[in-house]
BAMILO-183196 format. One record per residue (C-alpha): x, y, z. Coordinates in nm, 4 decimals, decimal comma. Layout:
residues N
+----------+----------+----------+
:        u :        v :        w :
+----------+----------+----------+
:        X :        Y :        Z :
...
+----------+----------+----------+
This chain:
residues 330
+----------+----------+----------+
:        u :        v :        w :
+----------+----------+----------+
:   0,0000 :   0,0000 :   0,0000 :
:   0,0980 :   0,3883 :  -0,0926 :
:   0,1322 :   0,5958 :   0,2096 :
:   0,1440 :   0,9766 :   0,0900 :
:   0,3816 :   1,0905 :   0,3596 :
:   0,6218 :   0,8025 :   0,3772 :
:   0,8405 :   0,9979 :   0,1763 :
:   0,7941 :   1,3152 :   0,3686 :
:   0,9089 :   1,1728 :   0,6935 :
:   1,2157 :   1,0119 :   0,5245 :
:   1,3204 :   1,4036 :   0,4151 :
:   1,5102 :   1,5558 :   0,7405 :
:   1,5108 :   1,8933 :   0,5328 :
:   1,1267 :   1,8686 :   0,4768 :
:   1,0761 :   1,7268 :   0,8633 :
:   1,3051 :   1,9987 :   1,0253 :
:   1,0791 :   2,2632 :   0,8352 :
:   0,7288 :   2,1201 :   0,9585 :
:   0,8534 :   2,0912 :   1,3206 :
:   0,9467 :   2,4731 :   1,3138 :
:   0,6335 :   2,5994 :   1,1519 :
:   0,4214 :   2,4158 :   1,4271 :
:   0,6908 :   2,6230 :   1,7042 :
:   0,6311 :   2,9576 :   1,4881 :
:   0,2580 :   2,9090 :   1,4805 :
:   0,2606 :   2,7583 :   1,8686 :
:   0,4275 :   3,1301 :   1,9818 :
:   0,2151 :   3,3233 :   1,7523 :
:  -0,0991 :   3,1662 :   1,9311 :
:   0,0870 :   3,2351 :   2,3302 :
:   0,1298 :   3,5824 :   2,1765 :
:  -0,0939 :   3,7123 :   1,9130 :
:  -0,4057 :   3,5590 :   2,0128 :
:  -0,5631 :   3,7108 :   2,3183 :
:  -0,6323 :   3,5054 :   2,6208 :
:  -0,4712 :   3,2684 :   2,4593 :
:  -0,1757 :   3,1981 :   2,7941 :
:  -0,4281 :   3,2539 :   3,0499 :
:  -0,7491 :   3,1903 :   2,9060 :
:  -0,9404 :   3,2337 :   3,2219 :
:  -0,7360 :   3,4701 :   3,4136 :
:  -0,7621 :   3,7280 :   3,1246 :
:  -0,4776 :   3,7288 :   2,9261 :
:  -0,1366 :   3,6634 :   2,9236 :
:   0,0138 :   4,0050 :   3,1975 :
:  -0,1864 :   3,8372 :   3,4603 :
:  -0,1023 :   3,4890 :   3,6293 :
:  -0,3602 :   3,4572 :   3,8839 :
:  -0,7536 :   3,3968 :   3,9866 :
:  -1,0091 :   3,7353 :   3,8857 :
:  -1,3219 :   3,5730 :   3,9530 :
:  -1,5689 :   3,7909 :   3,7365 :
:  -1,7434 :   3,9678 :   3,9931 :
:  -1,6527 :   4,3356 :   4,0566 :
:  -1,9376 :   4,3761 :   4,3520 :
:  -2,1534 :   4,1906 :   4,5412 :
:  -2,4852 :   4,2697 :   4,7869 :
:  -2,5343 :   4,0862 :   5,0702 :
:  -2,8746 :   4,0877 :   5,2742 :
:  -2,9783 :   4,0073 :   5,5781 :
:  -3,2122 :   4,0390 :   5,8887 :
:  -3,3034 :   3,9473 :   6,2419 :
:  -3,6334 :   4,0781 :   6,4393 :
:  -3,6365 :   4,4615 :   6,4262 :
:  -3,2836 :   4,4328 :   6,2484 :
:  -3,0803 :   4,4578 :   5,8976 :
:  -2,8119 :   4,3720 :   5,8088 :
:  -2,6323 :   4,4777 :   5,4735 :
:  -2,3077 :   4,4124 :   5,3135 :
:  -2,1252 :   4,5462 :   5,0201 :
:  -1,7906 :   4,4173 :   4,8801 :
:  -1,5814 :   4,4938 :   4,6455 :
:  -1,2653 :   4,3511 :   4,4571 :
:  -1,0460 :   4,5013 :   4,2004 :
:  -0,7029 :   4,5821 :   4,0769 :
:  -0,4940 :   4,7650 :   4,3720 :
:  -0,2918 :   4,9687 :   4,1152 :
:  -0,3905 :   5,2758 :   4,0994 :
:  -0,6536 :   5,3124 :   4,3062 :
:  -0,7013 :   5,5023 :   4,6545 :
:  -0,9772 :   5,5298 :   4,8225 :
:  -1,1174 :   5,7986 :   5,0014 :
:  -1,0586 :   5,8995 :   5,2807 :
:  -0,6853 :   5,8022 :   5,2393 :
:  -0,6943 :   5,9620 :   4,9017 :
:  -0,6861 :   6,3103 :   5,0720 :
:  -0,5443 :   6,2202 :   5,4098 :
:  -0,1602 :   6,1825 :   5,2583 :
:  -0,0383 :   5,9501 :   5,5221 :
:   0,2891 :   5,7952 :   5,4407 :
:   0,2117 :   5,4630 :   5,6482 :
:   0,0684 :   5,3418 :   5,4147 :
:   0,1386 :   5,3127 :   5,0496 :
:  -0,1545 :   5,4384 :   4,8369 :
:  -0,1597 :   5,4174 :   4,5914 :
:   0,0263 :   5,0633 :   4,4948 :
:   0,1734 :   5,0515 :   4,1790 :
:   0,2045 :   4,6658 :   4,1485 :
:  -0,0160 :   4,5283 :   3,8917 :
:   0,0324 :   4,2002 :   4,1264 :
:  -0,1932 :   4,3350 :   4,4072 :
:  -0,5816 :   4,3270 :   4,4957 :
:  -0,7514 :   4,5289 :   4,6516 :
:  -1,0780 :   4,3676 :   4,8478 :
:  -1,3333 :   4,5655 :   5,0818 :
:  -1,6528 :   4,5406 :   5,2532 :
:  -1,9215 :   4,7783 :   5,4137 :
:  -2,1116 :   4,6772 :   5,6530 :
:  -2,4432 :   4,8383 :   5,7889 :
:  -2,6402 :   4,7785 :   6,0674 :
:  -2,9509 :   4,8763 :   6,1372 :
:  -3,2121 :   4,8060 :   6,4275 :
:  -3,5106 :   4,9534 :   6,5856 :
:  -3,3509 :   4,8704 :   6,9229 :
:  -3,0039 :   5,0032 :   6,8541 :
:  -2,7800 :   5,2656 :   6,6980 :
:  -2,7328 :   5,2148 :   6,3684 :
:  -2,3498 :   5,0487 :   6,3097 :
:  -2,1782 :   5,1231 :   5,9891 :
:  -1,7811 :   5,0517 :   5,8899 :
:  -1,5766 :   4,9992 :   5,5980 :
:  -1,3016 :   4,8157 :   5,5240 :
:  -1,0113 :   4,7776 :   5,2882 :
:  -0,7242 :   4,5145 :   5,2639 :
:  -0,4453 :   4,5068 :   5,0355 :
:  -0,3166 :   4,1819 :   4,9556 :
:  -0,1080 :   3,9333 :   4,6770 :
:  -0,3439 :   3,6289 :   4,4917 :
:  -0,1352 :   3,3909 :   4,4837 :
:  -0,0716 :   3,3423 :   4,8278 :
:  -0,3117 :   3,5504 :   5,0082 :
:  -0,0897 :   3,7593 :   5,1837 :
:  -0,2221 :   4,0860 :   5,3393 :
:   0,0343 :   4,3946 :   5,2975 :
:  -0,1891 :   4,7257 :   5,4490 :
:  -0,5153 :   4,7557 :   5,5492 :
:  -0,7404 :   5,0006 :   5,6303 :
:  -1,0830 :   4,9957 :   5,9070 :
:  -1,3344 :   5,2733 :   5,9501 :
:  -1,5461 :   5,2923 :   6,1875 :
:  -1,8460 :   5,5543 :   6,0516 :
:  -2,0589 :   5,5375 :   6,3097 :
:  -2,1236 :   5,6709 :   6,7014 :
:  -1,7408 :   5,7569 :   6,8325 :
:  -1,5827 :   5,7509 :   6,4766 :
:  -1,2239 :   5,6126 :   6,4208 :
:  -0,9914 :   5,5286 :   6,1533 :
:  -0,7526 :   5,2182 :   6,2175 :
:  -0,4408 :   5,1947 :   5,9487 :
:  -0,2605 :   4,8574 :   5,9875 :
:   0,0961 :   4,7723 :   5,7993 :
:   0,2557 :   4,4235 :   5,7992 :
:   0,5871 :   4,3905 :   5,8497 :
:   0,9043 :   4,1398 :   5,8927 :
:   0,8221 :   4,0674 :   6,2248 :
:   0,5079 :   4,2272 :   6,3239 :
:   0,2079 :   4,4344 :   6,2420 :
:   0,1773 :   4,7795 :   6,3347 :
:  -0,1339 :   5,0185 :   6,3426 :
:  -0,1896 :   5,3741 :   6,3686 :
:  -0,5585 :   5,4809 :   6,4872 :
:  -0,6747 :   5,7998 :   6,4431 :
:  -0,9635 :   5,9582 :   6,5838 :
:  -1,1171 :   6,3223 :   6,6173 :
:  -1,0418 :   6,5199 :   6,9716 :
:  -1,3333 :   6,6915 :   6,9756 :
:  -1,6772 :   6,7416 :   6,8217 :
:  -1,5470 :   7,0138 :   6,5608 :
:  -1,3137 :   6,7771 :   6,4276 :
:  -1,5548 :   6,4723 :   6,3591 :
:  -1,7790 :   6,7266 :   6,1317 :
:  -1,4844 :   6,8141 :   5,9541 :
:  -1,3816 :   6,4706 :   5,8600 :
:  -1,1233 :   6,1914 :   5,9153 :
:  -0,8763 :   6,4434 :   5,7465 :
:  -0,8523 :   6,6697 :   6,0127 :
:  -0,8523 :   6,4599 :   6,2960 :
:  -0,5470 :   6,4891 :   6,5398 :
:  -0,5635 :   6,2161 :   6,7910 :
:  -0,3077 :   5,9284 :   6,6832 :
:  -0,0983 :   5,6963 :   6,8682 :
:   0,0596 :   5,3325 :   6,7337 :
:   0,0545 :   5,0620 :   6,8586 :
:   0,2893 :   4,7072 :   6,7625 :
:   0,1623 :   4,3399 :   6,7611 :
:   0,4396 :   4,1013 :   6,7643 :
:   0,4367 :   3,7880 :   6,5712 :
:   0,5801 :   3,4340 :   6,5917 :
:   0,8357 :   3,3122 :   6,3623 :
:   0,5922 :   3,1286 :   6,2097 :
:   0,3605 :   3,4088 :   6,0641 :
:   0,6531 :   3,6692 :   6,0031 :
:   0,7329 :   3,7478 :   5,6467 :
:   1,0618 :   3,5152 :   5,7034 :
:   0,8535 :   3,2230 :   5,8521 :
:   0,6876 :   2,9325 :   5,7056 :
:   0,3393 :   3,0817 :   5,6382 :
:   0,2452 :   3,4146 :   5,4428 :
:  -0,0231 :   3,6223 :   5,7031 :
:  -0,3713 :   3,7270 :   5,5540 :
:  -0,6578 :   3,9222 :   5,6596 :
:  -1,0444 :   3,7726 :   5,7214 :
:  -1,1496 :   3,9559 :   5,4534 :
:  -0,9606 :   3,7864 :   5,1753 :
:  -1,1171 :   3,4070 :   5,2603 :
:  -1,4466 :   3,5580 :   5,0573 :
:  -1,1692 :   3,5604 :   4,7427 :
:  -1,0154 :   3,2505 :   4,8284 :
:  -1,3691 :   3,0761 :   4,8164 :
:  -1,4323 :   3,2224 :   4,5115 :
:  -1,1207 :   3,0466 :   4,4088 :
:  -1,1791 :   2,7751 :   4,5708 :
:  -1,5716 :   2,7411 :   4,4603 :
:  -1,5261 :   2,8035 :   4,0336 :
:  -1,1941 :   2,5269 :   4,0731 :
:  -1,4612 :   2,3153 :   4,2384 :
:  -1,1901 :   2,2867 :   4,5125 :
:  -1,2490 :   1,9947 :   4,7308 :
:  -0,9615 :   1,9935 :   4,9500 :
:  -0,9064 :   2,1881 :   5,2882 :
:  -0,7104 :   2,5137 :   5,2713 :
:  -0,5155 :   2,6829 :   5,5525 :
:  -0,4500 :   3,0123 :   5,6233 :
:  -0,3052 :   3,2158 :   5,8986 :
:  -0,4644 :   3,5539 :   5,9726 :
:  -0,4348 :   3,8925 :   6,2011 :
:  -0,7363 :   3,9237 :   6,3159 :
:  -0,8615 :   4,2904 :   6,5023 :
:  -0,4888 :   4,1830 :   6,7043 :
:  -0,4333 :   3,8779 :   6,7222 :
:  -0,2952 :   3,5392 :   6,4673 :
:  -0,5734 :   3,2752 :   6,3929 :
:  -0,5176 :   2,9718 :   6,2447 :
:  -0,8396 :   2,9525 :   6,0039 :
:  -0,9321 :   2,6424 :   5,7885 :
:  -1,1354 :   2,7119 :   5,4452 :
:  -1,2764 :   2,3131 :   5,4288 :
:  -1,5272 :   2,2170 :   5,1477 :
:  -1,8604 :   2,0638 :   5,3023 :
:  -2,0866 :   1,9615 :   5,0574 :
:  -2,2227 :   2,0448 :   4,6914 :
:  -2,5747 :   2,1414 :   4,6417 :
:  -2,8127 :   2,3324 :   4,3896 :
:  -2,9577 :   2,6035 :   4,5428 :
:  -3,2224 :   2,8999 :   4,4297 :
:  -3,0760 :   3,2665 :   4,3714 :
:  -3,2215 :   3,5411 :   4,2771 :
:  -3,0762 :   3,8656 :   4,2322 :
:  -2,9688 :   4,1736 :   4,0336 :
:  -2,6872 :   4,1187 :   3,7467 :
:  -2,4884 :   4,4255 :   3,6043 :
:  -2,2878 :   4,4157 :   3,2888 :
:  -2,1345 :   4,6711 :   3,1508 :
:  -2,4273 :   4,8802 :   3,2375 :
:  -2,6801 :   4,6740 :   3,1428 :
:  -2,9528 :   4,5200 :   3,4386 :
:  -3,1265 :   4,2150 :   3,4297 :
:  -3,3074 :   4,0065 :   3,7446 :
:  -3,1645 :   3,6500 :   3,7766 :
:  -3,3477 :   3,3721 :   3,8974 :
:  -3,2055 :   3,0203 :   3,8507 :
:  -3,0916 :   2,7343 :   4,0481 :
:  -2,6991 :   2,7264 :   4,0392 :
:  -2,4725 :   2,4744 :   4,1662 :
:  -2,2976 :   2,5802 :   4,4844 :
:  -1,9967 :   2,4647 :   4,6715 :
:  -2,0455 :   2,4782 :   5,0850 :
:  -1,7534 :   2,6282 :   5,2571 :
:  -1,6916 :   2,6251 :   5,6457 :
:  -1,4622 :   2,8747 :   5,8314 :
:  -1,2884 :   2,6894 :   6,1105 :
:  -1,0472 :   2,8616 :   6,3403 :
:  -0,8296 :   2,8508 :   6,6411 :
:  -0,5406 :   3,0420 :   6,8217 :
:  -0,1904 :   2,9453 :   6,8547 :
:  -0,1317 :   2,8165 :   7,1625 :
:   0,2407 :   2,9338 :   7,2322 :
:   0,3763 :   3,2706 :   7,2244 :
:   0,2275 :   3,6261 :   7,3439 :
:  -0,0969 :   3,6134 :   7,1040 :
:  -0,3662 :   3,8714 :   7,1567 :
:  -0,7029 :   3,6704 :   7,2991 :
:  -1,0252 :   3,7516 :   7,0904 :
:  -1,2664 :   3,5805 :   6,8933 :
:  -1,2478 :   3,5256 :   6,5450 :
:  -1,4456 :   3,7435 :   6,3179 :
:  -1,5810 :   3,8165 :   5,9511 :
:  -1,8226 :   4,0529 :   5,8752 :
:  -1,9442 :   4,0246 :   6,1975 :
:  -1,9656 :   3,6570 :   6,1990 :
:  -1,8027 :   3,4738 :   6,5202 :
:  -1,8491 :   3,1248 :   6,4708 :
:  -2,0556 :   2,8293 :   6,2844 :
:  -1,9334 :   3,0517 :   5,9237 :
:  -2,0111 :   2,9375 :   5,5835 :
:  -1,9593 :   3,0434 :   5,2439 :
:  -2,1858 :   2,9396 :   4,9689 :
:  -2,0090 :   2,9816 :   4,6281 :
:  -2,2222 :   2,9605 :   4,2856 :
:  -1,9161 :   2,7318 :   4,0829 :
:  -2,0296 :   2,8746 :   3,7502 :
:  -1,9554 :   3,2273 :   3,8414 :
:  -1,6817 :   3,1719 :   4,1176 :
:  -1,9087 :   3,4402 :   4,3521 :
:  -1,9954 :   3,4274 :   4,6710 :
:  -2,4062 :   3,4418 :   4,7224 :
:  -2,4403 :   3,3273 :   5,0588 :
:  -2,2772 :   3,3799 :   5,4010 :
:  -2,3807 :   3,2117 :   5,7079 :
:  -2,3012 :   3,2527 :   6,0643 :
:  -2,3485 :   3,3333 :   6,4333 :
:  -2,3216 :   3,6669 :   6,5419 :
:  -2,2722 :   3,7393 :   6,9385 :
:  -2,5537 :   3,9529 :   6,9871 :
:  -2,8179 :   3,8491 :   6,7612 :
:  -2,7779 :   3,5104 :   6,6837 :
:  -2,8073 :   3,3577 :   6,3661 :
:  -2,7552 :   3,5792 :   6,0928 :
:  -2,7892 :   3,4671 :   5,6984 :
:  -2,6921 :   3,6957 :   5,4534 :
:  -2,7922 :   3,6142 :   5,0754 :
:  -2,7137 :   3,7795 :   4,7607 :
:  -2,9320 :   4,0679 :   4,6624 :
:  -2,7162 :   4,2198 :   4,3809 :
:  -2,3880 :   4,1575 :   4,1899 :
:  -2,1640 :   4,3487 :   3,9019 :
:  -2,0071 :   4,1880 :   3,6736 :
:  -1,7111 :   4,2322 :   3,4549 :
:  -1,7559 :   4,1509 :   3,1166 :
:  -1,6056 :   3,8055 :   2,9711 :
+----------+----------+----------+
């Protein structure tokens, strides 16, 4: 029998030229074609997890109170929020510049008929790829008003709070407030820049189960964290897989649309625990409010977080759900 390429593969000239036009055209694909290196992460300048959501709307309520949370996640580079953005505080650097960093945050509002209203906000710097928190920033906007600036460093984290001295001051804003002192939380060897595990923030677990959720991650993470002062030892473990209703707002690119669908979820839970040894700052573990019994419900197809559940100290059971989300586009 006649095979049409015998000859062809007996030709080292001929074979030598077809093995370097599939090289030429394999490059032109890693470099021409968009996407093409990174296909989900966006293209080939960027080497780690964006899950598409830019915002999401969390809801929730109690008798005779509300809860509601906004987060946020984008690109640190070039971005400073306010009120850092005319405060011009050299303890922290804002704007980053690294095209490497994330910026997450969170507002939280609470509102009862029994109590003050509570409102804060809440911004952490940190890098994807291992979830290590660099600055962060917590405001308290609410009642006796403060602004808490936190910088991680070799061996320790220190803050710098800053608060109004007097009445005149609050109404003029966190700008013109004078009171300041810092103070310095030590850490172990084991949690220092140096040590064996990079320190994050609570805020940035709601990225890593996005991560975790859209790889349909099955396996437990760990993380180390600084809490409000103090190191936790916090385990991201997958429960179970379910389909679950959700109904909310979408935003693309400007456009609305209501969503109602049953989506396959991934159950998170939040375990956590303090070091036993060294001089660690006692206090509970907390995320958005949530002390213990957390988990994170994570819609695989989208990689977003649509439902957070928990036990909050005062009130119980709280069970926030997805009320709105903005998306980037694809």
């Amino acid at each position: 029998m006649n095979y049409p390429f015998r000859n062809f593969f007996k030709n080292p000239r001929k074979l030598g030229v077809f093995f370097l036009s599939c090289a030429l055209f394999s490059l032109f694909l890693l470099t021409a074609w968009p996407g093409a290196a990174f296909s989900k992460k966006g293209g080939p300048e960027r080497s780690y997890f964006m899950p598409r959501w830019s915002e999401i709307i969390l809801e929730g309520s109690r008798p005779l109170t509300r809860f509601l949370v906004r987060v946020r996640l984008s690109k640190a580079q070039g971005i400073c929020p306010y009120p850092l953005s005319e405060m011009k505080i050299p303890f922290l650097t804002c704007p980053i510049e690294s095209p490497d960093v994330l910026l997450i945050s969170a507002e939280t509002v609470t509102m009862s008929l029994l109590l003050p209203q509570e409102k804060y906000e809440h911004f952490v710097w940190f890098r994807p790829d291992t979830g290590e928190a660099l600055q962060r920033l917590r405001w308290k906007k609410s009642g006796k008003e403060w602004l808490k600036l936190y910088r991680w460093e070799e061996d320790a984290v220190k803050r710098l709070s800053i608060r109004p001295k007097n009445e005149k001051e609050k109404e003029e804003g966190p700008s013109n407030w004078s009171k300041r002192y810092i103070s310095l939380y030590p850490l172990s060897q084991s949690t220092s820049s140096e040590g064996e595990a990079a320190l994050s923030e609570p805020l940035v677990l709601l990225y890593l189960a996005s991560r975790a959720g859209m790889s349909r991650a099955t396996s437990p993470e760990k993380v180390v964290l600084f809490g409000k002062k103090g190191i936790h030892e916090v385990v991201l473990r997958f429960k179970k897989r379910k389909r679950m209703k959700i109904n909310y707002i979408e935003r693309v690119d400007g456009q609305e649309k209501t969503k109602r669908e049953k989506a396959q979820v991934f159950v998170y839970t939040i375990s956590s625990r303090q070091p036993e040894t060294g001089h660690i700052h006692r206090e509970r573990f907390s995320l958005l409010g949530l002390q213990q019994d957390i988990e994170i419900y994570v819609d695989v197809k989208r990689g977003m977080v649509v439902r957070i559940e928990g036990e909050n100290d005062l009130v119980g059971k709280v069970d926030l759900r997805l009320v709105s989300a903005t998306l980037r586009k694809d």
